[in-house]
N, CA, C and O atoms as a printed pandas DataFrame, in Angstrom:
     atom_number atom_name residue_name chain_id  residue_number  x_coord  y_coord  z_coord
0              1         N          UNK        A               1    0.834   -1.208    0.000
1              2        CA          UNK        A               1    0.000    0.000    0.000
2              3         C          UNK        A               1    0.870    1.259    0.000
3              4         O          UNK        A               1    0.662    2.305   -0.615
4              5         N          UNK        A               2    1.852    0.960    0.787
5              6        CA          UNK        A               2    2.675    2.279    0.472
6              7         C          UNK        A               2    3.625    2.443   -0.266
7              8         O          UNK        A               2    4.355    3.349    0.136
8              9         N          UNK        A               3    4.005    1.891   -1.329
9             10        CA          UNK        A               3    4.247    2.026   -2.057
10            11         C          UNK        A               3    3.677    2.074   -3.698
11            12         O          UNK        A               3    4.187    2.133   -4.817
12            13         N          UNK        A               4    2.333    2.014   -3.124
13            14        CA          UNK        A               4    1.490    2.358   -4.277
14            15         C          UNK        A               4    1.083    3.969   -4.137
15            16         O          UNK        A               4    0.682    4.811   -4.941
16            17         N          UNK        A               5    1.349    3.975   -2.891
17            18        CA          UNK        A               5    0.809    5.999   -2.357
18            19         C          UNK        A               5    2.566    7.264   -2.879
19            20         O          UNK        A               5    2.736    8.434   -3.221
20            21         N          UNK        A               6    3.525    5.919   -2.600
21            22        CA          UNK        A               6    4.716    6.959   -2.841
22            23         C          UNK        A               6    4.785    6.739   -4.349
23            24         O          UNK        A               6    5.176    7.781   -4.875
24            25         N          UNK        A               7    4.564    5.816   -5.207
25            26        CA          UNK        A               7    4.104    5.851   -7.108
26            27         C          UNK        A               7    3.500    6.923   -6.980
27            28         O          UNK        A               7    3.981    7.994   -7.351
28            29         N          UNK        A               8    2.431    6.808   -6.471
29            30        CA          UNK        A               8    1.347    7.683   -7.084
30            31         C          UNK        A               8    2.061    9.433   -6.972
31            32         O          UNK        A               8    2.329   10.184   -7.911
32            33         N          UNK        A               9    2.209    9.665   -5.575
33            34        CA          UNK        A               9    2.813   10.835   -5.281
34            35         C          UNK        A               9    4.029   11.304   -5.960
35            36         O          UNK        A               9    4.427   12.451   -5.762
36            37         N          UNK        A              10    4.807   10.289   -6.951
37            38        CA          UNK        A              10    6.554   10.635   -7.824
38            39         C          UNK        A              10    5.698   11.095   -9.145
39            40         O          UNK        A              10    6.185   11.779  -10.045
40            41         N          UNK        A              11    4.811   10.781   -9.131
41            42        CA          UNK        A              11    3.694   10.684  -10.835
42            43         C          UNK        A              11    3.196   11.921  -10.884
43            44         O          UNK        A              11    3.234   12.574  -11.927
44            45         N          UNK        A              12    2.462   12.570   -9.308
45            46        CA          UNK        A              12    2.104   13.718   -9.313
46            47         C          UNK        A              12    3.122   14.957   -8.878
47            48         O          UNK        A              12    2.747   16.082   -8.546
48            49         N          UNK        A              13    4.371   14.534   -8.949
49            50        CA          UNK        A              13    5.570   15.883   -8.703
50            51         C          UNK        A              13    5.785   15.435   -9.944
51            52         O          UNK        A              13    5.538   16.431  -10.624
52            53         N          UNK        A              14    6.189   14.283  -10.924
53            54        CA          UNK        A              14    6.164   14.459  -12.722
54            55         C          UNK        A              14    5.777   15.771  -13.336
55            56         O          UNK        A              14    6.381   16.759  -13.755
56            57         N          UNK        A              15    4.292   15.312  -13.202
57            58        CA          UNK        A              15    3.167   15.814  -13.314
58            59         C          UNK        A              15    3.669   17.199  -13.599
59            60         O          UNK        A              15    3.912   17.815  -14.636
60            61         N          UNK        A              16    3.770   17.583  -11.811
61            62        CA          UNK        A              16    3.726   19.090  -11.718
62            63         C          UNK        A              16    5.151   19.707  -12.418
63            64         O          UNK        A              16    5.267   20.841  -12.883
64            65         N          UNK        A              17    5.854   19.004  -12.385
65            66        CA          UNK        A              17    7.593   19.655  -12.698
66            67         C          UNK        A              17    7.506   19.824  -14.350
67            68         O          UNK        A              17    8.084   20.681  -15.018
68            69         N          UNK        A              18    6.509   18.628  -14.886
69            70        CA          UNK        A              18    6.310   19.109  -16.339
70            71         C          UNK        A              18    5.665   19.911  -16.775
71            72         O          UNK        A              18    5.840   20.259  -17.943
72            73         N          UNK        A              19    4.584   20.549  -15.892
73            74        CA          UNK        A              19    3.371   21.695  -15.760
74            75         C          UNK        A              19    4.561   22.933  -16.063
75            76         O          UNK        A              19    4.658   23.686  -17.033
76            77         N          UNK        A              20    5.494   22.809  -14.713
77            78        CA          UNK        A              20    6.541   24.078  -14.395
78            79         C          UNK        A              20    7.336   23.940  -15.807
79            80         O          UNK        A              20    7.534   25.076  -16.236
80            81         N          UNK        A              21    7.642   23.362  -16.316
81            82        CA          UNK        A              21    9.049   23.439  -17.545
82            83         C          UNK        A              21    7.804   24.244  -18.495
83            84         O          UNK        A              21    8.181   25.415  -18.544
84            85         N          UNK        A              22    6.813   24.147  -19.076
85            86        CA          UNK        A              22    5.887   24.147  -19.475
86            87         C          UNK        A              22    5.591   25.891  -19.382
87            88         O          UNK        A              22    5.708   26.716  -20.289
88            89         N          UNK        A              23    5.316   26.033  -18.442
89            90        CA          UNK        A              23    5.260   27.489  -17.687
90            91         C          UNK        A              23    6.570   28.284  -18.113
91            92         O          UNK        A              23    6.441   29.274  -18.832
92            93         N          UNK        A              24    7.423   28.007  -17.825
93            94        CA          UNK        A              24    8.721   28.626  -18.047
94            95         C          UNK        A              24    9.324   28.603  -19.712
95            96         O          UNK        A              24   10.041   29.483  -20.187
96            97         N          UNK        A              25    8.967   27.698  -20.248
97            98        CA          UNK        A              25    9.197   27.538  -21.865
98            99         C          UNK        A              25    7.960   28.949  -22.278
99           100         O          UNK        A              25    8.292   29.709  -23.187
100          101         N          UNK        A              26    6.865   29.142  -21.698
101          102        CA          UNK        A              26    5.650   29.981  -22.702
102          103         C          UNK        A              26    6.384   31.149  -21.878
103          104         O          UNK        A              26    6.656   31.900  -22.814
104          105         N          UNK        A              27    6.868   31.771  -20.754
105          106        CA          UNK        A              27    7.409   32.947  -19.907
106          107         C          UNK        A              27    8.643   32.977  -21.080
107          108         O          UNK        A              27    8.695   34.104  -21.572
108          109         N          UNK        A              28    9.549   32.142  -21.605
109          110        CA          UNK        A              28   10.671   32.890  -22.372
110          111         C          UNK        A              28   10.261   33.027  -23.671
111          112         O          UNK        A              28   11.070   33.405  -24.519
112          113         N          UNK        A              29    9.360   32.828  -23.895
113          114        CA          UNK        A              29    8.198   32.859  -25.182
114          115         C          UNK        A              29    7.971   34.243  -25.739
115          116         O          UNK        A              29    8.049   34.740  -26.862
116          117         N          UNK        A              30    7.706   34.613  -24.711
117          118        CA          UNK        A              30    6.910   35.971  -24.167
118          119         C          UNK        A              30    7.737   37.190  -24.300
119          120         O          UNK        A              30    7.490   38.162  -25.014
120          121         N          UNK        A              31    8.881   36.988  -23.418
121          122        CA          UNK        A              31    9.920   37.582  -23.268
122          123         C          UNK        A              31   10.519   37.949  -24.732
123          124         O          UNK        A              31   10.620   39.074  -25.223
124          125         N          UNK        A              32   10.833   36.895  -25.211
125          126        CA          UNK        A              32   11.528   36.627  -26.804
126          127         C          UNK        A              32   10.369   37.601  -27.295
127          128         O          UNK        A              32   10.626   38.769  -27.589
128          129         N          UNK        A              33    9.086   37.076  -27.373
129          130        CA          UNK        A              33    8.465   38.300  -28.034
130          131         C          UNK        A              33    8.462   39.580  -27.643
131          132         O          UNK        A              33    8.136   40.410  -28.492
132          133         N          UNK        A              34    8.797   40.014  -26.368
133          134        CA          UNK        A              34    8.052   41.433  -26.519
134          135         C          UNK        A              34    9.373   41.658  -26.863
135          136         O          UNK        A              34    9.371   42.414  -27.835
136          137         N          UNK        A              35   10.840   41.279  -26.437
137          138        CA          UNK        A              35   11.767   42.072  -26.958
138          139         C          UNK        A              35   12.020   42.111  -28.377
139          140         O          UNK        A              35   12.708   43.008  -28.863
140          141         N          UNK        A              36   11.285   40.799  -29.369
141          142        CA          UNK        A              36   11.405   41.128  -30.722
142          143         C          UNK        A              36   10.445   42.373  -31.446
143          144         O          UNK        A              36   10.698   42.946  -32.506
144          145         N          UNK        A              37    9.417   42.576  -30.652
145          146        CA          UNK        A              37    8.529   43.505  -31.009
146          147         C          UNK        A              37    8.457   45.038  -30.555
147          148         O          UNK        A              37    7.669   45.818  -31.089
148          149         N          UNK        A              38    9.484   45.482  -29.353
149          150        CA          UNK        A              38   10.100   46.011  -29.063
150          151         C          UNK        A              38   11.579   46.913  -29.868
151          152         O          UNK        A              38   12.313   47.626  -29.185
């Protein structure tokens, strides 16, 4: 059982750390644009 709760919980920091790369790839996105439009 507990090691079906600490899977589950490595799946949902995955999860979130790929959410964050995600976040940070569209933020230098952004950046890149306004300074190209700038």
């Amino acid at each position: 059982m507990k090691a079906n709760t600490e899977g589950e919980s490595n799946r949902n920091e995955l999860k979130k750390a790929r959410e964050d790369l995600n976040m940070i790839d569209l933020i230098k996105k952004y950046i890149c644009t306004v300074f190209v439009l700038n």
